[in-house]
C-alpha positions in Angstrom: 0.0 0.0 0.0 2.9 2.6 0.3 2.6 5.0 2.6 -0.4 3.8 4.7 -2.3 7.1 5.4 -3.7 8.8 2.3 -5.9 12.1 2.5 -8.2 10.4 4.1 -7.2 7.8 6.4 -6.3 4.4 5.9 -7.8 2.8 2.8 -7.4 -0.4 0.9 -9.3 -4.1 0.0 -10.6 -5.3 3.3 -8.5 -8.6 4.9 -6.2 -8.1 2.0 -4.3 -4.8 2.5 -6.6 -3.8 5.3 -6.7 -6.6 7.9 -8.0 -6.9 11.0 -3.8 -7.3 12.3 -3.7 -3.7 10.6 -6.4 -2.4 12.3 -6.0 -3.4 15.5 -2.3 -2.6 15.6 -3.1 1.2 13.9 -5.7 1.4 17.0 -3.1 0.5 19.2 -0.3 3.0 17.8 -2.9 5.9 18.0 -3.8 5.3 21.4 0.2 5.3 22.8 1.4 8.6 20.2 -1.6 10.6 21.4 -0.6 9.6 24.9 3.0 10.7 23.8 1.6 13.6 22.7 0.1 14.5 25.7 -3.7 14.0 24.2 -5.1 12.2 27.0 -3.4 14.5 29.7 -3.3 11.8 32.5 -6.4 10.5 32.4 -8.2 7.3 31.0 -9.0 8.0 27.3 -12.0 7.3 25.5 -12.9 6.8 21.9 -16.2 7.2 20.0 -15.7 4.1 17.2 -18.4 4.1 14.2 -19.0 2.4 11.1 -20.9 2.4 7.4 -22.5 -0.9 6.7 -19.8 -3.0 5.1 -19.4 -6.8 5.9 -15.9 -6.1 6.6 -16.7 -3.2 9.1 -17.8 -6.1 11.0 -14.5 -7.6 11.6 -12.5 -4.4 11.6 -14.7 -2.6 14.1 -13.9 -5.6 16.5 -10.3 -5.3 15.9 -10.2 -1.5 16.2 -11.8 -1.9 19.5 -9.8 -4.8 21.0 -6.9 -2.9 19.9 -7.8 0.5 21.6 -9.2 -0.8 24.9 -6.2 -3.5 25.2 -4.2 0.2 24.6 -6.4 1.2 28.1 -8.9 3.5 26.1 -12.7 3.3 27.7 -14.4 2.7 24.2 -18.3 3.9 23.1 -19.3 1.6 19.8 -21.9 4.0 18.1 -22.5 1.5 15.3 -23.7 2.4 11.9 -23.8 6.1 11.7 -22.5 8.6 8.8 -18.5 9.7 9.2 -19.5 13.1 10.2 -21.4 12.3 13.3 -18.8 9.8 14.4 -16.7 13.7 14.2 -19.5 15.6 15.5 -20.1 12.8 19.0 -16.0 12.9 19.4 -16.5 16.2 20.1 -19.8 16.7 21.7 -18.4 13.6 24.1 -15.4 15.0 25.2 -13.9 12.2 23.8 -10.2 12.1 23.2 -10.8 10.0 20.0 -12.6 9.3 17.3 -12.4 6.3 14.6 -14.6 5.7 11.4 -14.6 2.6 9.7 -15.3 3.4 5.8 -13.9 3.6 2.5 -16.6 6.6 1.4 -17.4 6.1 -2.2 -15.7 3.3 -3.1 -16.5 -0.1 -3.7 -17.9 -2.4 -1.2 -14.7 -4.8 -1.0 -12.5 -1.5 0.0 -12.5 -0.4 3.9 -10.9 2.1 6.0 -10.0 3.7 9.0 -10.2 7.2 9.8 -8.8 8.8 13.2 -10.6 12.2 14.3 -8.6 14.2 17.6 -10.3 15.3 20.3 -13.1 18.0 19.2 -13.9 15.5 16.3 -10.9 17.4 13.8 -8.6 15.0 11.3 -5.5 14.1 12.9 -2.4 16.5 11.8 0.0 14.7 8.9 2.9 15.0 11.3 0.5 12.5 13.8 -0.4 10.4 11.1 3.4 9.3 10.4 4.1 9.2 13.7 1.3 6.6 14.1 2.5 4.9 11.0 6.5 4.8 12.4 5.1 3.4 15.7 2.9 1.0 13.8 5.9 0.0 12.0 8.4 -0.7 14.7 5.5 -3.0 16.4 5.1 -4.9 13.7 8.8 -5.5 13.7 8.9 -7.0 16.8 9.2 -4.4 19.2 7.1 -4.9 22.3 4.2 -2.8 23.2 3.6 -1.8 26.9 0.2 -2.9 27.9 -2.1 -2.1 30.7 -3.2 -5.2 33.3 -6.1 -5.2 35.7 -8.5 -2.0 36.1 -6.2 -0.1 33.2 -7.5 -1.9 30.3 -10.2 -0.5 28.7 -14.4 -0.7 28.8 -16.2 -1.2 25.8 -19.8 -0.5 25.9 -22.7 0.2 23.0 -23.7 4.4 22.6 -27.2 3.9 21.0 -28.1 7.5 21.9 -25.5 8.6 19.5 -28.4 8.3 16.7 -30.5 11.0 17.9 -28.2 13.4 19.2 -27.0 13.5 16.0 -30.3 13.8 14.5 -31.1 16.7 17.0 -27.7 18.4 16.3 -28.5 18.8 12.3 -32.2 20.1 13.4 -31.0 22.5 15.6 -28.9 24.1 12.7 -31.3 24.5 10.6 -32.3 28.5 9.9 -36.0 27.8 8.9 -38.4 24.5 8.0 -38.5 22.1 4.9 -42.3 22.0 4.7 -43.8 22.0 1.5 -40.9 20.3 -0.1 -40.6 16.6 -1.7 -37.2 15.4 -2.2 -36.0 12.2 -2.7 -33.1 10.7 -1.0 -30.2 8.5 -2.5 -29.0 7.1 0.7 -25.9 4.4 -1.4 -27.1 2.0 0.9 -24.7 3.6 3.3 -24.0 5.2 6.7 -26.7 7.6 6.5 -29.7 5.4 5.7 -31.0 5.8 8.6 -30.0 9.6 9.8 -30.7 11.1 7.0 -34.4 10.4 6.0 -35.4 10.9 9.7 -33.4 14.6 10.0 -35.2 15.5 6.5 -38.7 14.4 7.7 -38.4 15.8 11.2 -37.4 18.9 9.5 -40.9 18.8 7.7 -40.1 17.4 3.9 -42.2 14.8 2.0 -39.5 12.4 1.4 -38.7 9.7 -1.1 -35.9 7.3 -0.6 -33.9 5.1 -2.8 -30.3 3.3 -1.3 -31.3 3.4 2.0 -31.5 -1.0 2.2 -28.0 -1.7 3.7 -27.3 -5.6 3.8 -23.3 -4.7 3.9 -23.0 -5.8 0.4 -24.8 -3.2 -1.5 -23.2 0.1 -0.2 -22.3 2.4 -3.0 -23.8 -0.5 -5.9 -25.5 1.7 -8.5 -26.5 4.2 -6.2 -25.6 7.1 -4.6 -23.1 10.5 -5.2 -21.1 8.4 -7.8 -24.0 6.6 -10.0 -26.7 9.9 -10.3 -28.6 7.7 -12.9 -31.4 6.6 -10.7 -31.8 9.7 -8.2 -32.2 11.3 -11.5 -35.2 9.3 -12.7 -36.8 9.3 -9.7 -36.8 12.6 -8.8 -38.6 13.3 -12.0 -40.6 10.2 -12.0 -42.1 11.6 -8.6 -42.2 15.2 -9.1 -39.8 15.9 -6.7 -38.6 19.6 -5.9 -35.0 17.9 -5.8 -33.2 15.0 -5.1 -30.0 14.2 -2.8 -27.4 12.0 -3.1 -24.7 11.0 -0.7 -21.8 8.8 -0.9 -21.2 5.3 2.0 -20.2 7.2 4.5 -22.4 10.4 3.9 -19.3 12.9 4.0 -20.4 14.5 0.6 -23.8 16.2 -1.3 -25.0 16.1 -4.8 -28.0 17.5 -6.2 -30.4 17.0 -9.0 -32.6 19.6 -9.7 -36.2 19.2 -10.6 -35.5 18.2 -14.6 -32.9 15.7 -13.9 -29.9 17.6 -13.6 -27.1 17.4 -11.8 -26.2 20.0 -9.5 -22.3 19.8 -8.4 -20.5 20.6 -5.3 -19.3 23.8 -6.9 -22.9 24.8 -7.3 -23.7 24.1 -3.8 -21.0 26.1 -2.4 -22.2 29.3 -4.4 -25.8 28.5 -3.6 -24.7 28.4 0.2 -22.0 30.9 0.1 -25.4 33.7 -0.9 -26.9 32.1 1.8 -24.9 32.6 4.3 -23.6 36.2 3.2 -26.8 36.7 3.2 -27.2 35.6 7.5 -23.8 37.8 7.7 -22.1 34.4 8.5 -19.9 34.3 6.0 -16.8 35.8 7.5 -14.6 37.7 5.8 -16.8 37.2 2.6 -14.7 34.5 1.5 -15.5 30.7 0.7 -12.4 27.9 0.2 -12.4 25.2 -2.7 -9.6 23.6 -4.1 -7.9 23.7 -7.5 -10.7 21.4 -9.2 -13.4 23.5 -8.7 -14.6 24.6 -11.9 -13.7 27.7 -13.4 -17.2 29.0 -13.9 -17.5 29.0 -10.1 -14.6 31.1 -9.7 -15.9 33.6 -12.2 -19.6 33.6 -10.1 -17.8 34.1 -7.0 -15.9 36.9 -8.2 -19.4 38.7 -9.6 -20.9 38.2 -6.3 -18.2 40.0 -4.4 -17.3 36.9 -3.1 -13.7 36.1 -2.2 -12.1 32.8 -3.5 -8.9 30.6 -1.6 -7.9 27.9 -3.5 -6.0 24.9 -2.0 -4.7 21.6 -3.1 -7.6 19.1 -3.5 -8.8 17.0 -0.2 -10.9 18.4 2.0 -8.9 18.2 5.0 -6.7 21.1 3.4 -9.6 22.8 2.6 -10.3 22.4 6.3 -6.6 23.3 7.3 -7.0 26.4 5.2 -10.9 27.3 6.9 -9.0 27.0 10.3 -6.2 28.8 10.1 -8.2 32.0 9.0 -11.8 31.4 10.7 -13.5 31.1 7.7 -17.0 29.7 7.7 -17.4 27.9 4.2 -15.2 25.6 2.3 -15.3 22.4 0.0 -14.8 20.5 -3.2 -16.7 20.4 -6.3 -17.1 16.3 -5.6 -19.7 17.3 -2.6 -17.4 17.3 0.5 -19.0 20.9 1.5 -17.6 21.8 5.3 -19.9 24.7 7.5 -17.1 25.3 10.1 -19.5 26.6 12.2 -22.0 23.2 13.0 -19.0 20.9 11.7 -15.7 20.1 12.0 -15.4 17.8 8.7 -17.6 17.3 5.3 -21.5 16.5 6.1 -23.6 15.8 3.7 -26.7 15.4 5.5 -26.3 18.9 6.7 -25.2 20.0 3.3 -28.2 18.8 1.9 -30.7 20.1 4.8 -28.7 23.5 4.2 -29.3 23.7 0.4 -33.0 22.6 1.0 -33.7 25.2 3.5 -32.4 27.7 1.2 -34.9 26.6 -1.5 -38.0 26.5 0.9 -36.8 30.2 2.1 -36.6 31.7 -1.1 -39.3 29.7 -2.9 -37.0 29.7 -5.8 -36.2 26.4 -7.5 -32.8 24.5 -6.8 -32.1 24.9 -10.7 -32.7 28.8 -11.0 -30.5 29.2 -7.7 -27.9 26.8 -8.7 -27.7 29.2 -12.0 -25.6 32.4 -10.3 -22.9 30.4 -12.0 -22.5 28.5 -15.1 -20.0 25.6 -15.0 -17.6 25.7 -18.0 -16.8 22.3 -20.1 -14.5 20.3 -17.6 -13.2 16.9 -18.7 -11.6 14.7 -16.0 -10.0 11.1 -16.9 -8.8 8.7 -14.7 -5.4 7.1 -15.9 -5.1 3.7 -14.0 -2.4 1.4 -13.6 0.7 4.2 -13.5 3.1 5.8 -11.1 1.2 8.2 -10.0 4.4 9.4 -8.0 6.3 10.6 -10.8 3.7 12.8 -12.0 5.5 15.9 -10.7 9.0 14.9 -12.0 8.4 13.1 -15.3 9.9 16.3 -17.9 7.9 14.2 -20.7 4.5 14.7 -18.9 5.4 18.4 -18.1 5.9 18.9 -22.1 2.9 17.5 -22.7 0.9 19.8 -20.0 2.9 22.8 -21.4 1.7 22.1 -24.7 -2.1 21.8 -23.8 -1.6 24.8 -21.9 -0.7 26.6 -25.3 -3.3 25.4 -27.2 -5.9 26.3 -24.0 -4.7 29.6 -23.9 -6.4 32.0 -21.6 -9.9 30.0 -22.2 -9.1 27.3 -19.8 -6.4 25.2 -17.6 -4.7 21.9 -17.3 -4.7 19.6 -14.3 -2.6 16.8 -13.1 -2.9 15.1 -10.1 -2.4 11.3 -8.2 -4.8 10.3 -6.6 -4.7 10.0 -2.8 -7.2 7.2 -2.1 -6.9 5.4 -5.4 -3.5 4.0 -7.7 -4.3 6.4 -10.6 -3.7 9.8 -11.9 -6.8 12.4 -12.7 -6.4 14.4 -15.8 -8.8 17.5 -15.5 -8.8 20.1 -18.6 -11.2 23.1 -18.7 -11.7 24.9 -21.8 -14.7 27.1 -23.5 -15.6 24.2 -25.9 -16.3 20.6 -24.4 -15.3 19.1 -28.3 -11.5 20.7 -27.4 -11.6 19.7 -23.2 -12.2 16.1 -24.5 -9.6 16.3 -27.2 -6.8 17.6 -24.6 -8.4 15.5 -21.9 -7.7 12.2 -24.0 -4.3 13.4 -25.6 -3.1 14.2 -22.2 -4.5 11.0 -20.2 -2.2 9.0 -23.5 0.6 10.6 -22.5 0.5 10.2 -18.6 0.4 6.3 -20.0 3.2 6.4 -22.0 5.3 8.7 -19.3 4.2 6.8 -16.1 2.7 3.4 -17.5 
């Protein structure tokens, strides 16, 4: 696998790069550098430890635990609940840990693990290699020190978790959904249960599809990354809108009421209005990162609205929000962070956000997603390469320099490995989709005959 952390977490095939020996030795290594590190500040530790559906969850969750209360952490098993609220009950706990078991959009044979500090925030990079190194030297032999007696850790079930999640997304709402009928593509994930319950509370008529878990079907046709049947149905049912998430309900998409899809780039703007509009967007500035799509930069600017770009993953768009106290940030793939009600992607309150901004303007989702236009954008995924040499291959930079020519002022080249996945994303904007698809596939040829 490499380096074991990615920009998100741990990630790989369940009990073949991700086994349960992983997991519960990472559990352990996080528990003893945040000691280090002077996390748990002399007392007994505890960690919030959630899940998405996934068969393999099953296994991993048990090793996660063993590993952290054999580490002397006090453990709280919230079970199946969305990767955001595993974030959201760190903090609200006081717990000095939190662990979601997911691989997000991918496919159901992929898990993963991600650590949250205490407060429910993404453990720094330096803390993430540390973890690794210590990870390491265990699994070379080198002993751990282990607690005996009354210093091992409790595990016990947190059922409650459910609700006070659901009660912590109602209470951010700014008005009521009632009058509206969306339907809900739940991927069969983490949020098959939260979400349809938060949107009804809230007072919408609500349709769902995806929300059947049986740990095999999580992400299978359905959800953020197959649009194709939220898309039908929303139209099928006369539905104001429709909501996708991805397995573990980090991100938001929309379809509007035709059938088409509104990205996270449109979200952001719609959002970014709205909150101006509360005077809570501070410093009138929102964060995105370099794949967000020129047209939304170009709105943004109209509005008055102030754009920081940063490299793409939204725990540097995070980084970025926290270091300045900004109050909006995401990605144009529908991680959309509210600083202010969250401390990472939510896209159950992304989604209860946008809708409330429909049912207080009365406006459509399609006539408020239209303050910007998004320009032709091509992305191809080049598989089976190095994607480490992208940055240092002088035959690939040729080949970018080139398309830059040709793009001219009109649109922009992108290159970038992928940080959850072995492959490289070619992204090329440009005024006419004929010429992004003709760079796009010229490009993605030569990232295969450089890196191949």
């Amino acid at each position: 696998m490499g380096r074991l952390f990615g920009t998100d977490g741990v990630r790989g095939v369940a009990n073949g790069d991700l086994t349960a020996e992983m997991a519960l030795g990472l559990s352990v290594a996080a528990a003893h550098v945040l000691a280090e590190a002077g996390t748990f500040e002399g007392h007994k530790p505890t960690a919030v430890v959630g899940r998405d559906p996934r068969a393999s969850g099953e296994f991993l969750e048990a090793a996660v635990v063993a590993g952290l209360a054999s580490a002397g952490v006090d453990v709280l098993c919230v079970g199946v609940l969305p990767t955001p609220a595993v974030a959201h009950l760190t903090g609200a706990l006081g717990a000095d840990l939190g662990v979601m078991l997911s691989a997000s959009h991918n496919a159901m044979p992929d898990n993963g693990i991600k650590f949250f500090a205490r407060g429910g925030h993404k453990l720094a990079d330096e803390l993430e290699d540390r973890i690794e190194a210590v990870y390491e030297s265990h699994r070379h032999g080198e002993p751990w020190e282990r607690p005996t007696g009354a210093g091992v850790g409790r595990v016990r079930s947190y059922d409650e978790g459910f609700e006070q999640y659901v009660a912590h997304l109602l209470s951010v709402l700014p008005n009521r959904l009632d009058g509206l009928k969306i339907v809900l593509d739940e991927a069969h994930g983490a949020a098959s249960g939260v979400s349809p319950e938060a949107f009804s509370r809230a007072g919408a008529q609500v349709v769902t599809i995806g929300a059947e878990p049986d740990g095999l079907n999580i992400n299978d046709g359905c959800g953020s990354t197959h649009l194709g049947k939220l898309k039908a149905m929303v139209v099928e049912h006369g539905a104001d809108f429709g909501i996708a998430h991805d397995g573990d309900a980090d991100r938001c998409l929309a379809v509007d009421h035709t059938g088409e899809e509104v990205d996270g780039d449109q979200i952001l703007a719609v959002l970014a209005l709205a909150l101006r509009e509360r005077s809570e967007l501070r410093a009138d500035t929102v964060v995105a990162t370099v794949m967000s799509n020129l047209g939304f930069k170009l709105a943004m600017e109209r509005e008055g609205i102030r754009l920081v770009q940063t490299a793409v993953g939204d725990r540097y768009v995070l980084e970025e929000m926290k270091r300045h106290g900004y109050a909006l940030g995401g990605e144009q793939s529908g991680h959309v962070i509210v600083l202010d009600h969250a401390t990472t992607g939510d896209g159950t309150l992304t989604g209860l956000l946008l809708a409330a901004r429909v049912a207080q303007t009365g406006r459509t989702l399609r006539e408020l997603a239209s303050v910007m236009e998004r320009l032709p954008q091509v992305l191809v995924n080049v598989p089976d390469v190095d994607k480490s040499r992208v940055g240092t291959s002088a035959d690939l930079a040729a080949a970018v320099a080139e398309a830059e020519r040709e793009l001219g002022e009109t649109g922009r080249v992108l290159l970038r490995p992928s940080g959850t996945e072995p492959l490289v994303r070619v992204m090329v904007e440009a005024a006419d989709i004929e010429q992004a698809r003709s760079v796009a596939g010229r490009l993605a040829d030569a990232v295969k005959s450089a890196l191949g």
